[in-house]
N, C-alpha and C positions, 0 to 999 in steps of 0.2 A: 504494500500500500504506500508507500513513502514515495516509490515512482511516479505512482500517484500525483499525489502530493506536488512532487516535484512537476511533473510536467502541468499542472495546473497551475501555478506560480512562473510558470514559463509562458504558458498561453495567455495569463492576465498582464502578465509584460510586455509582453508583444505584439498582444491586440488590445487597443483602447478603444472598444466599440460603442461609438452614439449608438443608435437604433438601429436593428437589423430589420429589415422590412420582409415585405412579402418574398415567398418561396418558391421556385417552382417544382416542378415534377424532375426526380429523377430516369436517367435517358441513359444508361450505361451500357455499350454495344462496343462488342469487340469485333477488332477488325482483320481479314490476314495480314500477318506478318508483310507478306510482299503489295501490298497494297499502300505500305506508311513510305516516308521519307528515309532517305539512306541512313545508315549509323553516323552518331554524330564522333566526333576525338576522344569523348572519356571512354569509348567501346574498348574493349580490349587491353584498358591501360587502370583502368578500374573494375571493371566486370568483365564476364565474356561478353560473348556476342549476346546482341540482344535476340531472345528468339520465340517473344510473342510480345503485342501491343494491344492496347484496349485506350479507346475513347470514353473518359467521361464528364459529361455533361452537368455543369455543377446545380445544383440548387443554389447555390450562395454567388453573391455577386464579388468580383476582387474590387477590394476597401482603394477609393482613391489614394489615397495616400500610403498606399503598402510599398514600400518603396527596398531598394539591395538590403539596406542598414536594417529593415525591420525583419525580411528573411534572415538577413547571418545575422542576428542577433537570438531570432527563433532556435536555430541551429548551434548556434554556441550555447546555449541554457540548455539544451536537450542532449547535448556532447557531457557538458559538466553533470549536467545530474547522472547520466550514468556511470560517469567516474567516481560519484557519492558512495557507488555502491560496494560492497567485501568482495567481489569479483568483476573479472576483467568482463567489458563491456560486448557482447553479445554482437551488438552490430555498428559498422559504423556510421554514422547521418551527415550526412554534409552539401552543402551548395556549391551550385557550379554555376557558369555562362556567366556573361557580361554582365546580366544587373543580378546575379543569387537566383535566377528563375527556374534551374534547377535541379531539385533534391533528389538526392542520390542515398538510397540506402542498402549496405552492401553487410553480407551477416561476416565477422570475422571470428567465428569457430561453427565447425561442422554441426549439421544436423539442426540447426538454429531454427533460418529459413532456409529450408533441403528443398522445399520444390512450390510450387506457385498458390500451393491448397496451403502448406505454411503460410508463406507470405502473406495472403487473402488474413487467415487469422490473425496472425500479427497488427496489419491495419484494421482488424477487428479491436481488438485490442486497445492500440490507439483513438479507436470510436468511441469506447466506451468509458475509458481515459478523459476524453475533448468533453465529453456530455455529461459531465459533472461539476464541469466549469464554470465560475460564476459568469464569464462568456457565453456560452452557450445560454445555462438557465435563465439568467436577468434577461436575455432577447427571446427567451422564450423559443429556444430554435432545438432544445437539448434532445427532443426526441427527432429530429429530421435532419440534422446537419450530420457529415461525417468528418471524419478525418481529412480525408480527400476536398473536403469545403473549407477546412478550416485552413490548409495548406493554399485552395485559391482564392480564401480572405484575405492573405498573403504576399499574394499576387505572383506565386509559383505557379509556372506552364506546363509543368511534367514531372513526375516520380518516377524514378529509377528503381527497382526493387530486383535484389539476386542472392543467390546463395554461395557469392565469391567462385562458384567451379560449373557449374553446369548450363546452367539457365540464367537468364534475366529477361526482367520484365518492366515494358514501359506503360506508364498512361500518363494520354496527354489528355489535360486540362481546357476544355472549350468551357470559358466564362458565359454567365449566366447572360441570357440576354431581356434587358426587361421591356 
């Protein structure tokens, strides 16, 4: 629970939310691999190949003002909290591209995130983390926002997710449109 903890004092730092408004419908559809855009430079030099994509479609709109500084800022309090912990950190989180837009998470010890049904849990995980939030709850968003919204409040365009040897996985972020 302290992770907990922890990453909820990371979300109230990072996100200072006026009013989150109306929602829309979640749209999440995955697409073939060979349909998306080539791999970008972190392929191969941070994860392997990337070797499924999925589009998702946010409910939450990206916050004007979410700018590089509020990403790596998000990204460094979620680095440190897991160095809080009596064991080495499971996986590593971090930003990439020109403005932090985006986050890369990559498991560094086996069996962690081992294959894409972990990972899916994992970001479960972090949902149910985000929805405890006095962020989420005060906007009254805690039962319909996910992880994946809370990253393009952010104003991060893609998640990176791999298990460091086999697989990785991307989704890209198409903001909300109101």
């Amino acid at each position: 629970m302290r992770v907990a903890k922890h990453l909820v004092l990371i979300l109230l730092a990072s996100l200072a939310l006026g009013g989150l408004s109306s929602v829309a419908q979640d749209q999440t559809s995955e697409q073939p691999f060979e349909d998306q855009e080539a791999s970008d430079r972190h392929e191969l030099y941070y994860y392997p190949e990337v070797t499924s994509r999925e589009t998702y479609v946010a409910r939450a709109p990206s916050l004007p003002d979410s700018d590089r500084q509020r990403r790596l800022g998000f990204v460094i309090g979620f680095t440190q909290q897991q160095y809080e912990q009596s064991y080495f950190p499971p996986v590593a989180v971090f930003a990439k591209g020109t403005d932090a837009e985006k986050m890369l998470i990559v498991a560094t010890t086996d069996g962690v995130i081992g294959s894409l049904y972990q990972a899916r849990a994992y970001l479960a995980q972090l949902t149910s983390i985000a929805r405890v939030s006095p962020v989420f709850v005060d906007n009254r968003v805690e039962d319909f926002y996910t992880f994946l919204d809370l990253l393009v409040l952010m104003g991060f365009e893609q998640l990176t997710i791999s298990d460091g040897q086999t697989y990785t996985h991307q989704i890209i972020f198409e903001p909300r449109q109101n």
